[in-house]
Structure formats: structure tokens, C-alpha cells
C-alpha positions in Angstrom: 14.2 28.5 -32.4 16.3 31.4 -33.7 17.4 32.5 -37.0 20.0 35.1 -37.4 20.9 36.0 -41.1 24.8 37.1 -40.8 25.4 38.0 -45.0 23.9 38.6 -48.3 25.2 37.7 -51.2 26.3 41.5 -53.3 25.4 39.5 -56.7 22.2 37.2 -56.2 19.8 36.5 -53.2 22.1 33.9 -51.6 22.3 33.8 -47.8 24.6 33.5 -45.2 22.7 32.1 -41.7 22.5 30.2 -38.5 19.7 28.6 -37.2 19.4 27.9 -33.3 17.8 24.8 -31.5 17.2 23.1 -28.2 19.5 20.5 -30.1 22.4 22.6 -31.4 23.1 25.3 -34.2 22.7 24.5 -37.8 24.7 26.8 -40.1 22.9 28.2 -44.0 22.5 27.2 -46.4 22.4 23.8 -45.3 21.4 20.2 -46.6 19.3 17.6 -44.9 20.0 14.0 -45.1 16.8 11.9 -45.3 16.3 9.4 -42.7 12.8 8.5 -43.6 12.5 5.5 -41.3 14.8 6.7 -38.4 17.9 6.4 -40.2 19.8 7.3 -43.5 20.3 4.2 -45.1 23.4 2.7 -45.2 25.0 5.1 -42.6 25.7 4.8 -39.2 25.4 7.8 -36.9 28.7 8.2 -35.8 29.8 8.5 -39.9 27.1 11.1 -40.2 28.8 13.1 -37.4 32.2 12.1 -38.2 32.6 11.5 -42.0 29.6 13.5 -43.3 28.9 16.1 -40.4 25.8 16.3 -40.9 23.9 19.2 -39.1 20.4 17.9 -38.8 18.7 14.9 -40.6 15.1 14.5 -41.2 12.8 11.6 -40.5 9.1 11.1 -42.1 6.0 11.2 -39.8 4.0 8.8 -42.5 6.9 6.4 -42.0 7.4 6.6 -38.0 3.6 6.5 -37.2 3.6 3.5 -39.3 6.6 1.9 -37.9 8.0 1.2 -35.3 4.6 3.6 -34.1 4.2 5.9 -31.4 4.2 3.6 -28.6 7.6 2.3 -29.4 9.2 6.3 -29.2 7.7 7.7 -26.5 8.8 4.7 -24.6 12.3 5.3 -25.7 11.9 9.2 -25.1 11.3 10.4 -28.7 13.5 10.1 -31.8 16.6 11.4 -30.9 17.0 8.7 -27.9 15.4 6.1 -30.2 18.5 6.4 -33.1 21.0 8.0 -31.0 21.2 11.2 -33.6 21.6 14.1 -30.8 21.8 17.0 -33.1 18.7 18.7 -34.6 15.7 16.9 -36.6 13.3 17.8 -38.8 9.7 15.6 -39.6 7.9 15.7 -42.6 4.1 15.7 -41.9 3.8 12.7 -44.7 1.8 15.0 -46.9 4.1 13.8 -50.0 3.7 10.3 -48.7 -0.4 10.4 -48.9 0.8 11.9 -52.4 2.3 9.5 -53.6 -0.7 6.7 -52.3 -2.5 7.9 -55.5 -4.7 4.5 -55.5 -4.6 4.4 -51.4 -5.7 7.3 -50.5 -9.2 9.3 -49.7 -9.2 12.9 -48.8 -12.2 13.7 -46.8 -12.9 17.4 -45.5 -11.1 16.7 -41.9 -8.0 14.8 -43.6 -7.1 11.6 -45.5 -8.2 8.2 -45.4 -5.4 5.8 -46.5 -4.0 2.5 -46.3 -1.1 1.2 -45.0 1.7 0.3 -47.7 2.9 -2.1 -45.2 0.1 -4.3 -44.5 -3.5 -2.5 -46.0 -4.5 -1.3 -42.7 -6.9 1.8 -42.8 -6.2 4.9 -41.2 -6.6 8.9 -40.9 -4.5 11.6 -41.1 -6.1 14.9 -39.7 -3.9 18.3 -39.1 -4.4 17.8 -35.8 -3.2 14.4 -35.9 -0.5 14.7 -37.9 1.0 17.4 -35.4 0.1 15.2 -32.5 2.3 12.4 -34.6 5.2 14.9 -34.5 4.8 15.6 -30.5 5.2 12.0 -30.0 8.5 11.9 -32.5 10.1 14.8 -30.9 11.5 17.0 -33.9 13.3 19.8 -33.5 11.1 20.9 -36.7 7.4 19.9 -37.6 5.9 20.5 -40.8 2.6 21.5 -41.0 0.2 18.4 -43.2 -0.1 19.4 -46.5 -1.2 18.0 -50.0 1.7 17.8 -52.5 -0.3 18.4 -55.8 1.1 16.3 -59.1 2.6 17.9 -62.2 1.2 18.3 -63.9 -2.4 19.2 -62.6 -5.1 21.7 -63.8 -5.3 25.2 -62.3 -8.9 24.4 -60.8 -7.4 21.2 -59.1 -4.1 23.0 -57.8 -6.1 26.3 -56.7 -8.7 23.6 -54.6 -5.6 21.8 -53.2 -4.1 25.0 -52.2 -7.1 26.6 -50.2 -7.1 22.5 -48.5 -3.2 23.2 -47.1 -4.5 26.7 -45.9 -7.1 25.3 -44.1 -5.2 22.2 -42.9 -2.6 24.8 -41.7 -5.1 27.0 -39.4 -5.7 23.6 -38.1 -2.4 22.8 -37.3 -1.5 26.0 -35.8 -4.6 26.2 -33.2 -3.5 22.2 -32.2 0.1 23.2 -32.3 -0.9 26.3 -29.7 -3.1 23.8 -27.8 -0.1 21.3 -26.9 3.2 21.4 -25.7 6.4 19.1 -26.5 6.9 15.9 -24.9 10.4 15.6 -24.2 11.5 19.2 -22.5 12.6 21.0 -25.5 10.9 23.4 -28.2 9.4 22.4 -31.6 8.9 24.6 -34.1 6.1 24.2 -36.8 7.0 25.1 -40.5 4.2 25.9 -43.1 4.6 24.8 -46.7 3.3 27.3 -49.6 1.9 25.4 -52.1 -0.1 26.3 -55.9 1.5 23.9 -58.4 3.0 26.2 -60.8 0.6 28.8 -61.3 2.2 32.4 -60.3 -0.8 33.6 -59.0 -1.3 30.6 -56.9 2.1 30.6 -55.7 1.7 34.2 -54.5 -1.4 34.2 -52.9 -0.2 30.8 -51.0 3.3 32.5 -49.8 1.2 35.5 -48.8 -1.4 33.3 -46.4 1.8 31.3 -45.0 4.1 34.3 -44.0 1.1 35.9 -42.3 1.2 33.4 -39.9 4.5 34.4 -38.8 6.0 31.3 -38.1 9.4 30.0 -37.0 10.6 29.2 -40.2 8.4 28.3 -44.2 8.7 25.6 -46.4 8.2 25.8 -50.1 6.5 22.0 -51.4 5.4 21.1 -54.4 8.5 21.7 -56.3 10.6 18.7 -57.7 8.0 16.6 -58.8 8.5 16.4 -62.5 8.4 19.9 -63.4 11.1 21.6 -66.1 14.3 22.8 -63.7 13.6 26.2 -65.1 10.0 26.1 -63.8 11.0 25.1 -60.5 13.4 27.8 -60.3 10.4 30.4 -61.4 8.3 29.6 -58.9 11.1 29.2 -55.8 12.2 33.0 -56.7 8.8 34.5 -56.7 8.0 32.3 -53.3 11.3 33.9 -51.8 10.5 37.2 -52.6 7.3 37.3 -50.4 8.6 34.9 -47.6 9.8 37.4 -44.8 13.8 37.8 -45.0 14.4 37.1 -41.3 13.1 33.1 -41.4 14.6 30.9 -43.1 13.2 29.0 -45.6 13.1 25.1 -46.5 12.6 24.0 -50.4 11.4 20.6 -49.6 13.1 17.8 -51.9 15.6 19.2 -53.9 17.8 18.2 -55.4 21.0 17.6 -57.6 24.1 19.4 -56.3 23.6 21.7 -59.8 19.9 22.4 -58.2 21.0 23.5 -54.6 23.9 25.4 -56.0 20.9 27.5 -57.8 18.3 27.2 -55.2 21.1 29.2 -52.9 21.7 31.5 -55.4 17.2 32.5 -55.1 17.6 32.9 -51.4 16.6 29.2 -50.1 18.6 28.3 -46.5 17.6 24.3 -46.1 17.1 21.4 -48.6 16.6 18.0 -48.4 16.6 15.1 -50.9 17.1 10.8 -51.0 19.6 11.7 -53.8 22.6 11.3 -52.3 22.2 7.9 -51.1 19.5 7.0 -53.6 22.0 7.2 -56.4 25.0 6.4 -54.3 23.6 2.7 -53.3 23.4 2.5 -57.5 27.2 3.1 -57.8 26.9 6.9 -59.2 28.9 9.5 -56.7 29.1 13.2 -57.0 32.1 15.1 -57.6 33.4 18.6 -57.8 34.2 17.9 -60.9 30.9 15.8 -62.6 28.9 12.7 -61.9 30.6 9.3 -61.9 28.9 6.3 -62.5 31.5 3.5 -60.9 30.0 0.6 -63.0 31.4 1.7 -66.0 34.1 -0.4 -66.9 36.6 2.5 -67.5 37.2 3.0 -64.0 38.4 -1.2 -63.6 41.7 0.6 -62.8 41.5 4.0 -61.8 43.5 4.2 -58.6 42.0 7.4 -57.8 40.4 8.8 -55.4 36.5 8.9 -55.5 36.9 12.5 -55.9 40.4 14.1 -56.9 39.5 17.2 -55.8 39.3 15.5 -52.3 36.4 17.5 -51.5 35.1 15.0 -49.2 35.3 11.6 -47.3 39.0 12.4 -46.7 39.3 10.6 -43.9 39.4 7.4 -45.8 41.3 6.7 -49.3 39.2 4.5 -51.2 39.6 4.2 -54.6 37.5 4.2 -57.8 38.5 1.1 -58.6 38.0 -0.6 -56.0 34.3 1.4 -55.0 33.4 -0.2 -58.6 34.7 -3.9 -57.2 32.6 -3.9 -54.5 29.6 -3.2 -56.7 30.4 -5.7 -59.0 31.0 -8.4 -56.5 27.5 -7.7 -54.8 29.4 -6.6 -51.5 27.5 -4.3 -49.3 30.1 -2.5 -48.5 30.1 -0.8 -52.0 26.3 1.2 -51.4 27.7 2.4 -47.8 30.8 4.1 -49.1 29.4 5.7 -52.1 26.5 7.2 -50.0 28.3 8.3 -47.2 30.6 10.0 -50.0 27.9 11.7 -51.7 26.3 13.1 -48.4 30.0 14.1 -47.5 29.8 15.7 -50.9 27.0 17.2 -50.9 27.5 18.6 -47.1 31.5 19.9 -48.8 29.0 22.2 -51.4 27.2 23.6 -48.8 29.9 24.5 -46.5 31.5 25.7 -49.6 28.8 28.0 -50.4 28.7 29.4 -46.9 32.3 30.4 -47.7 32.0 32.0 -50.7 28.6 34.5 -49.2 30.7 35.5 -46.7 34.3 36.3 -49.1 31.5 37.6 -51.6 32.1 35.2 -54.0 29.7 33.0 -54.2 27.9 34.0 -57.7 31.1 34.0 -59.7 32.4 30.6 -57.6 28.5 29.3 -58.7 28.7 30.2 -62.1 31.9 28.0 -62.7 30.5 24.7 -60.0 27.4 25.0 -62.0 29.2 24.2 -65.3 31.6 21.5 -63.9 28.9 19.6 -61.9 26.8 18.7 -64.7 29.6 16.5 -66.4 29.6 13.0 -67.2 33.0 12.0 -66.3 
């Protein structure tokens, strides 16, 4: 994998890049659409090429492992001839998953102990399995297995959790040297810095991770409840210590208003469920503020979903009849309004792109920020 950073922003720390893999180029900043299970729900490939253009999706090693399992994608030749999705993936190493198993979960000194949300069975994660799980997957991009700490957490708890990942990460590398990919192409292996929100934490944790001079680094542990402000305190410090020629990953984030700002600190890829989350609820994203297409008011508003036409303008649906579709239960409704908001959200990014390399982009920022926050 290759990075090349083509522009600065004059005004903040906002890049301009391109990222190179075995699977095609993904230009930066750049958003992620989640595809936890093997697909983004509610959206067929061919509209996440076509519609969204999407430049690389992510899947979820917690998720895969469990289902449809290992055996199931190396007999179909990984992930990418399993879902049909030829462009680049990234894995998440199901750190956040075991997170979130708060009452399923044991961590153990070689990993975690957890059971199965599907059915109760019992089983281990280990850094060395969880980069053997990624192998078998086939992303372009592996993370490296992580805890994701709560917030919030005491300083003792998050400093403990932080030396874990460190240690969980020398792991990782030495079984990521060990083996090689399983489908003819290169996988990279991302770290994630970790330490709650404690600067000092935070420091010595992006210190130990760009040491180890990796493809690319993931900041975790963000988005998880924390003020916005916070989270934006602790992604600047992170970025000033991450080295300037890898780009870096701020895992789970966010709203378009967060992305915009997480650009502006010098962050290249994000990720988050948002998009479609909110968009199988009936709220879409628009240049111009957040629309919630239940709301009565838009019974007859023949407009389009967004009037700037930002994106999804292939297709001329209108608010009114997004909001039908909701109300009558068809499924139709949830499909359009995600693949509008990851056609959105893909529109900010490309947008932003545009502006680094004019040298626009902070006063272009200042004036989004301000518009996407409105309830319309």
C-alpha cells in the first residue's frame, strides 16, 4: 500500500491524498461505508459503485468470523469474491464489538473470552487470531485487535487498557510478519492509538503506534459518548504525533458536521453506520440541514431529497413521496434514503477534496459547518 499526500490545506491541517491498493486507488479524505456483515444494508453493490461511488467499504471481523465463518470465504476466495465488492476493504479486528459484549465478555492475558450474540457459543479472540481472521477475509486493510475503553472510565482503567492494545499490537505485528495473504494480493495492518481522553495517555499511545511504522494508524476510542469538543481535543493532539506521510483512520465518526472538522485536524479516512442507520429511520442529510421525512410537513413537498442536488442525481425522487413510502411500511423507503445519505455523505468528501486543492477548504468549512447542523 501507498500513500502519497498531494496538498495541505494553507488555513488548518486538512489534507489532500491518495491511497494505493492491490484493489484500486482511494482518494482523501475519504468516507467508509460500513458493511458489517458483508454488505451495507439496504444497498446493492452496483448502487454503491454507481449511485454512491463508494471508494472502499469496510466489513467487521467479529461479525464475519461469526457468520457466515471462515470456511464459507475462503471457499469462495475471500470477501471481495464472496459480495462481489471489487474495490478496496477494510476489516475491523472486532475490538469495539468485544466492547460492546460488556456482560459477554472475559479478557484474559492472551485475549478475550466471549460469547456469541448469535447463539451463546464460547470463543477466543487472541491478536494472533484476530489477524489470522483477517487473512482468511482478505481485506485490503486489517486492524490491529484492540480494546475500545468506555466513556467515561477512570485514568487507572484507561492507562491499563492502553498498555493491553500495546501489547496486543506487538503481537499482531510478529503474526502479521509470520504469514502472508491468502488470495495473491497485499494486506496492510493498521494500529489504533488508544488512552480514553487523557492527554498524556493519548500521547504516549500515538508515540508507541507511529514507532511501529506502519502502513497507515487508526485513532479508536473516540465517538463513544464523549463531548464533540473532547473528541476533537484529543484527534488534534493524536494527529500531531502520527507521522505526516500515512494516512490516518478516525474510526467511527461521524455526523457530516464531525467529518467536515475531523478534515479540518488532519484525519484522511472515517467510517460510521450513520448514514444508513439514520436513513432506514427516514432522516436524510442535506447540504443544507437534516430532514426528518416523517414529519408531516413534507406530505407535499415535491422536491427533491436535497435541492442543492448534491447527490443521488441520477434519480428524482421526491420528499414527498420518500416520506410515503415510510409511512406505508414499503421497503423501498429505508433503501433510498440510505443510499442518499451515503451519496451524501461521499458528495462532502469529494467536496472537501476540492476545496484543499483550490485552497478553500477552511472558509468553504466554516460556512457547511453552520448550514449542516439545521433542522429543516
Amino acid at each position: 500500500m501507498q500513500f502519497e499526500l498531494k496538498k495541505t490545506d494553507t488555513y488548518s491541517s486538512a489534507r489532500r491524498g491518495q491511497i494505493t491498493t492491490d484493489h484500486g486507488l482511494i482518494e482523501t479524505p475519504t468516507f467508509m461505508p460500513v458493511g458489517t456483515a458483508g454488505t451495507v444494508k439496504a444497498v446493492h453493490t452496483r448502487e454503491l459503485k454507481q449511485d454512491i461511488k463508494a471508494q472502499i467499504i469496510l466489513g467487521n471481523t467479529y461479525h464475519l468470523y461469526l457468520r457466515p465463518g471462515l470456511d464459507i470465504l475462503e471457499q469462495a476466495g475471500g470477501l471481495h469474491k464472496f459480495n462481489g465488492w471489487d474495490g478496496p476493504i477494510l476489516t475491523d479486528s472486532g475490538g469495539y464489538q468485544v466492547y460492546s459484549l460488556a456482560e459477554r465478555r472475559k479478557f484474559q492475558n492472551e485475549g478475550v473470552v466471549f460469547h456469541s450474540h448469535i447463539d451463546g457459543s464460547k470463543h477466543t479472540f487472541t491478536p494472533e487470531i484476530v489477524v489470522d481472521i483477517q487473512r482468511s477475509i482478505g481485506a485490503d486493510i486489517m486492524m490491529a485487535f484492540d480494546e475500545c475503553t468506555p466513556y467515561p472510565c477512570d485514568y487507572e482503567y484507561a492507562r491499563k487498557s492502553m498498555h493491553m492494545t500495546h501489547e496486543w499490537l506487538n503481537r499482531c505485528m510478529v503474526q502479521y510478519k509470520a504469514t502472508e495473504p491468502k488470495y495473491g494480493y497485499y494486506q496492510s495492518l493498521f494500529p489504533i492509538v488508544q488512552g480514553s481522553v487523557y492527554r498524556d495517555l493519548r500521547i504516549q499511545s500515538a508515540e508507541t503506534i507511529a514507532s511501529h511504522g506502519a502502513d497507515g494508524n487508526a485513532i479508536g476510542g473516540l465517538s463513544v459518548g464523549e463531548p464533540a469538543e473532547m473528541m476533537y481535543e484529543m484527534a488534534e493532539l493524536v494527529c500531531g504525533i502520527l507521522p505526516k506521510d500515512k494516512p490516518r483512520y478516525l474510526m467511527g465518526v461521524g455526523t457530516p458536521i464531525n467529518i467536515l472538522e475531523g478534515i479540518a485536524l488532519g484525519i484522511d479516512m472515517f467510517d460510521c453506520v450513520m448514514p444508513t442507520r439514520n436513513g432506514r429511520n427516514g432522516m436524510i442529510f442535506t447540504a443544507k440541514g437534516i430532514v426528518n421525512l416523517r414529519n408531516v410537513k413534507w406530505k407535499d413537498d415535491f422536491s427533491p431529497l436535497d435541492e442543492e442536488g448534491t447527490a443521488f442525481v441520477d434519480h428524482d425522487y421526491s420528499r414527498a413521496y420518500v416520506r410515503h413510502l415510510f409511512i406505508a411500511g414499503e421497503i423501498l423507503g429505508p433503501m433510498i434514503a440510505s443510499i442518499h445519505n451515503l451519496a451524501f455523505y461521499q458528495w462532502l468528501v469529494k467536496e472537501a477534496r476540492q476545496k484543499i486543492e483550490e485552497g478553500t477548504f477552511s472558509a468553504w468549512k466554516s460556512v457547511m459547518v453552520k448550514q449542516l447542523g439545521n433542522r429543516l
